[in-house]
N, C-alpha and C positions, 0 to 999 in steps of 0.2 A: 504494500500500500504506500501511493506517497505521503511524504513529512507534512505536516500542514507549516507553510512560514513562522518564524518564531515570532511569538504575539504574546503581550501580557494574559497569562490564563491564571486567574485565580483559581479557580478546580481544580486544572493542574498544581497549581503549587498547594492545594490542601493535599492531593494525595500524595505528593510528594512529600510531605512533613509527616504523615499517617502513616507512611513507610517505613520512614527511616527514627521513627518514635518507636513503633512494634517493632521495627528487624535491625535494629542499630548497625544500618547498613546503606547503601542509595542506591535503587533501585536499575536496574538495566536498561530500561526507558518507562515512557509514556502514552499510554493509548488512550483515544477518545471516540466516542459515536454518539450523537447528536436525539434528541428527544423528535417527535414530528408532530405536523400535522397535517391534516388530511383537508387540501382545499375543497373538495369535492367528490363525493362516492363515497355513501356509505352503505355500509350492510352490503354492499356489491362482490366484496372481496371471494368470501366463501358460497359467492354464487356464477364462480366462473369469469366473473363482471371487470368492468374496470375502472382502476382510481386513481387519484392524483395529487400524493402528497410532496409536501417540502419537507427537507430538514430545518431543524430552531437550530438558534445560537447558542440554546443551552442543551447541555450536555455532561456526560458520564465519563470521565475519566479514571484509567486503569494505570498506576502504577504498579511494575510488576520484576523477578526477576526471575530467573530459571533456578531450579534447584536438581537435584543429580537423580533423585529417584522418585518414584507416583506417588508423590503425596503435595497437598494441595492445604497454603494455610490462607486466609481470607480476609482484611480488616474491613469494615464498614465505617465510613463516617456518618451514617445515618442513626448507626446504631451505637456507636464503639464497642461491638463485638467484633472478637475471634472467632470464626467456625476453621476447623479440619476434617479433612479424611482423605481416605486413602485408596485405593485403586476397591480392594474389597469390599469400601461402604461406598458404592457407585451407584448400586441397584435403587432406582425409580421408587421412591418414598424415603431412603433412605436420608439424604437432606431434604430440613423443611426453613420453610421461614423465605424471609431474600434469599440464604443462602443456597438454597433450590437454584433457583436461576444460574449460579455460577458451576454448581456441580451436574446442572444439566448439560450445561455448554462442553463440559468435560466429558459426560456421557457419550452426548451427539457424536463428537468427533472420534471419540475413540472404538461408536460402534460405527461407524464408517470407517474407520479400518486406519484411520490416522492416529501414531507414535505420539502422542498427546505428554509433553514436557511437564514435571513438577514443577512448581509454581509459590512462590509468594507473593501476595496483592494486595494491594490496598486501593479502597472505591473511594472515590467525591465524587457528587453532582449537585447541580444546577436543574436539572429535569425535574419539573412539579410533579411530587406523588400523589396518586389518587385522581389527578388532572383531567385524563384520557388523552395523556400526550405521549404516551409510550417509555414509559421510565424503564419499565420492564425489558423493555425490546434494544434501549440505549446500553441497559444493561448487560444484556447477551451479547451485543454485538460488540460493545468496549472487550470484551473476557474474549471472544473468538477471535477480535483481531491480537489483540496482545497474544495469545497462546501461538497465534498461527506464526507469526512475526519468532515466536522465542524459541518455537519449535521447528523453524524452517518448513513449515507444513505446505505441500503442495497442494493449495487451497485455493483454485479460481476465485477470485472478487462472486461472476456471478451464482458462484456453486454454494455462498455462506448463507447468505439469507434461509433457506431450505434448512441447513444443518441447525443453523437459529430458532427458526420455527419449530424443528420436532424438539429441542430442550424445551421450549414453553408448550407446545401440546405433551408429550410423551412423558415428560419428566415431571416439571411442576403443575400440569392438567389442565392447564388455563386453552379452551378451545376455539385460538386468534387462529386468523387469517395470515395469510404472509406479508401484508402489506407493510405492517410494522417493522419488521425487520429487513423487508428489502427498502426502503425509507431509511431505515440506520445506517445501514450500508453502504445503497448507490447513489444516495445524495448527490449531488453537485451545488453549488455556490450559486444564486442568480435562474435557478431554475425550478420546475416540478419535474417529477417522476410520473410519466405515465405507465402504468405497469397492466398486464393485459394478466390476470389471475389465473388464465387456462394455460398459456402458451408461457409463461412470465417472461415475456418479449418488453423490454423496457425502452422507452425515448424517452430523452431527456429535454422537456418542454421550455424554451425563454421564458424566463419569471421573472423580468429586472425589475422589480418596485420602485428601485431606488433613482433607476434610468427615467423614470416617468414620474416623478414624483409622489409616491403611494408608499402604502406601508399596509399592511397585516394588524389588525389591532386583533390581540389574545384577550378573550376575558375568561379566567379562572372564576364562572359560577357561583364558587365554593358550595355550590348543592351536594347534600351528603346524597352516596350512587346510593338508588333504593332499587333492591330485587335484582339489581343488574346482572350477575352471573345467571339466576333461573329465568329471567327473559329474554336475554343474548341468547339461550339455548332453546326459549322455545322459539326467539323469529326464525331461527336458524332451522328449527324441524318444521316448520309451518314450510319455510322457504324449501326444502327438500323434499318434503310431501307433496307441496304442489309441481314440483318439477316431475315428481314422479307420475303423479295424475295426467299429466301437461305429454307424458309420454317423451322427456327432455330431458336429456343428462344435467343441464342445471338452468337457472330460468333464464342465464345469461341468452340464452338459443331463443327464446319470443322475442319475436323484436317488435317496436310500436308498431306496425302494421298490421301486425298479427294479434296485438294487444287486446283489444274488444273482442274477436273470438274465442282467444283462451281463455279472460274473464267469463266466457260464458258457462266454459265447459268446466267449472271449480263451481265446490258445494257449495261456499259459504262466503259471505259478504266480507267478513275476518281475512279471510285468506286470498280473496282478491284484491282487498287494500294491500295487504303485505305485498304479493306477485304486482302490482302496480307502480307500486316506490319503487321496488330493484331493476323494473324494466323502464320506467323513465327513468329512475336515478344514471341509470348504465350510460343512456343519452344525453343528460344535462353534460356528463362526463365531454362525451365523443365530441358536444358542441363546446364547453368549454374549452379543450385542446385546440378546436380548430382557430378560436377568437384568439388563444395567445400565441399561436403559430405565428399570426396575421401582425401579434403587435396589439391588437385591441384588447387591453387588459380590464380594463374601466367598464367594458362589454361586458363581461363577465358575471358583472353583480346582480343584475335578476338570476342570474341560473343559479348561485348560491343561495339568494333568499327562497326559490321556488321549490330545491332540493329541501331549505328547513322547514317549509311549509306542507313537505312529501314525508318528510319525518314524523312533524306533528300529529297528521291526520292522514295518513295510509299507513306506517309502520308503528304508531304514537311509540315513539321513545322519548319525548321530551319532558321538560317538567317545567314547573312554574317561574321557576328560577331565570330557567333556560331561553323560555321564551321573552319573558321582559327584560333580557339580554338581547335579543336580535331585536325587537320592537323600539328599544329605547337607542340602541344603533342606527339602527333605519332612520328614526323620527329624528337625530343628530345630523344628518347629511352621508350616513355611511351607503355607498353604492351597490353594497349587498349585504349579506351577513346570514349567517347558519351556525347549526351546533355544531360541532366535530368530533367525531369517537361513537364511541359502540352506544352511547346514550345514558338516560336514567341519570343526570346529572353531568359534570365536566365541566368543557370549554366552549366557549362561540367565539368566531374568528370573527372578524369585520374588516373588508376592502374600504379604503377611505384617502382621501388623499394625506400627505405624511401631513401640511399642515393646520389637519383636523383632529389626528389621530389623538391628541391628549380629550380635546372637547367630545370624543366620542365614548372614550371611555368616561371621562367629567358624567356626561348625561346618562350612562350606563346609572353607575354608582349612586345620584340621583335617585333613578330609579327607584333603585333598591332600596332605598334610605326609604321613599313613600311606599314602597308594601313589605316594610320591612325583614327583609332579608336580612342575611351577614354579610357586611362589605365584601364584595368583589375584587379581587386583584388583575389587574390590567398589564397589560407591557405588549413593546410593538416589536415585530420581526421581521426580517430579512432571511431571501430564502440562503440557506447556509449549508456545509462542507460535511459528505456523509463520513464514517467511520476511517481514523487516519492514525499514523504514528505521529506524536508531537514531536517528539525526541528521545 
């Protein structure tokens, strides 16, 4: 992977002080992979679909260094815990907690048949937990790049995302999509990731915000997720039920043409709302890509309000929070705005020009204040640099 240029990184230098505090030692280098978000498509990913996220500037960094035999010791700055173990506590339950996450990434690679390096690490990040910004996915992806790097691992760029994903479905049981982690991954600077879920054929979309004067405003909800895990898994069997009905390997295969017929031939009003969001959501996609191909960025933002208007009321994952988050964006001058993530709480991203982006989150916050919520946390982004060695 390339160096990312040397830039003041505070995360890097926490984990680099976390290092050399537990191993009174300096570590062999520094790895980072970036939080994301997802401009547009959701719930599309594990339906074949496709989506378009960016990497954030904030990010997971892994200071780490080789150690001579399989054993694997862990520091947290989240936690300031210690987790270890060792080649024979690998087996799938065995680590639980965050610490899952790191010992899956170990799993992965090592049941793919790669010589997987002992290891000492120490985590900082930047990545909002609980967000639906992928702390999780920054997290795998920081531990594979660093191990891959330590262990001279013959490990294609596009071959990790996959080995990433089966440590969070297989290991720690969380039942994501890939998008997450090929987002950590193959990020680019100044762009989106258009990633096709069947084919995982990726283009990397112009997203210069900064070229056009715009910015990404993040709002952290702070809505606690309600039910989230048992609903991600029922839209996800509704969504697989209907495909199956639908006589389609996954709903990605109806295209709006076809749309009103296959609505016909489904039981229930529930399960044609859902097969509706993932079948226009899929299109807001294919149309968004084409406007920022063009240059047309500013285009864009009806098709992200209409995608959170396809959430609300055909997949309803949203929540009260959520929505007087894109309303009170909208009503400020923002040119679009949506949830982002799996739903049941999170984030809403808002398109706006960079010299509105404070008064948008101002009027968010507002908001909140009159139906009183818990203040919101705001910050603006630039699309930014997937998983890389700092140094």
């Amino acid at each position: 992977m390339p160096d990312r240029p040397s830039v003041a990184d505070p995360v890097a230098d926490r984990a680099t002080a976390g290092f050399v505090a537990r191993y009174a030692a300096t570590p062999d280098g520094r790895w980072a992979a970036p939080g994301r978000v997802n401009l547009i498509g959701e719930h599309t990913d594990y339906n074949d679909g496709f989506v378009l996220p960016f990497a954030l500037p904030q990010h997971t960094v892994v200071a780490a260094s080789r150690v001579d035999r399989p054993h694997w010791t862990i520091w947290s700055e989240h936690t300031d815990a210690v987790v270890t173990f060792d080649e024979a506590g690998l087996a799938p339950g065995a680590v639980t907690g965050w610490a899952a996450y790191v010992a899956g990434v170990v799993w992965a690679l090592r049941e793919a048949g790669h010589d997987v390096p002992g290891a000492r690490l120490a985590i900082a990040s930047d990545v909002p937990l609980g967000a639906g910004l992928s702390s999780s996915a920054a997290l795998e992806s920081a531990v594979l790049t660093a191990l891959a790097d330590l262990g001279g691992l013959d490990l294609p760029v596009d071959d990790r995302p996959r080995l990433a994903q089966r440590a969070e479905n297989e290991y720690v049981g969380a039942p994501t999509g890939i998008m997450d982690q090929s987002a950590s991954i193959r990020c680019r600077p100044g762009h989106a990731l258009f990633l096709d879920c069947r084919s995982l054929d990726v283009e990397q979309i112009p997203f210069d915000l900064a070229a056009e004067g715009l910015a990404v405003v993040v709002i952290d909800t702070r809505a606690e997720h309600r039910h989230v895990d048992g609903e991600y898994a029922a839209r996800r069997k509704s969504c697989e039920s209907a495909a199956g009905a639908l006589g389609v390997a996954a709903l990605r295969d109806i295209s709006p043409e076809g749309l009103d017929a296959a609505l016909d031939r489904l039981p229930d009003e529930v399960t044609r709302r859902r097969v509706r969001h993932v079948v226009t959501e899929n299109q807001r996609v294919l149309d968004t890509v084409e406007l920022l191909r063009s240059g047309r960025i500013r285009e864009i933002g009806p098709l992200l309000t209409a995608s959170h208007a396809s959430m609300r009321d055909d997949f309803e994952i949203t929540v009260a929070e959520v929505d007087t988050a894109v309303e009170a964006a909208l009503t400020a001058g923002a040119y679009g705005a949506r949830m982002t993530g799996g739903g049941f709480g999170g984030c809403v991203l808002a398109l706006a020009d960079a010299g509105f982006a404070d008064a948008v989150a101002a009027a968010v916050t507002r908001a909140y204040g009159e139906r009183g919520f818990t203040r919101p946390r705001s910050f603006t982004v630039l699309p930014a640099a997937g998983a890389n060695r700092l140094s």
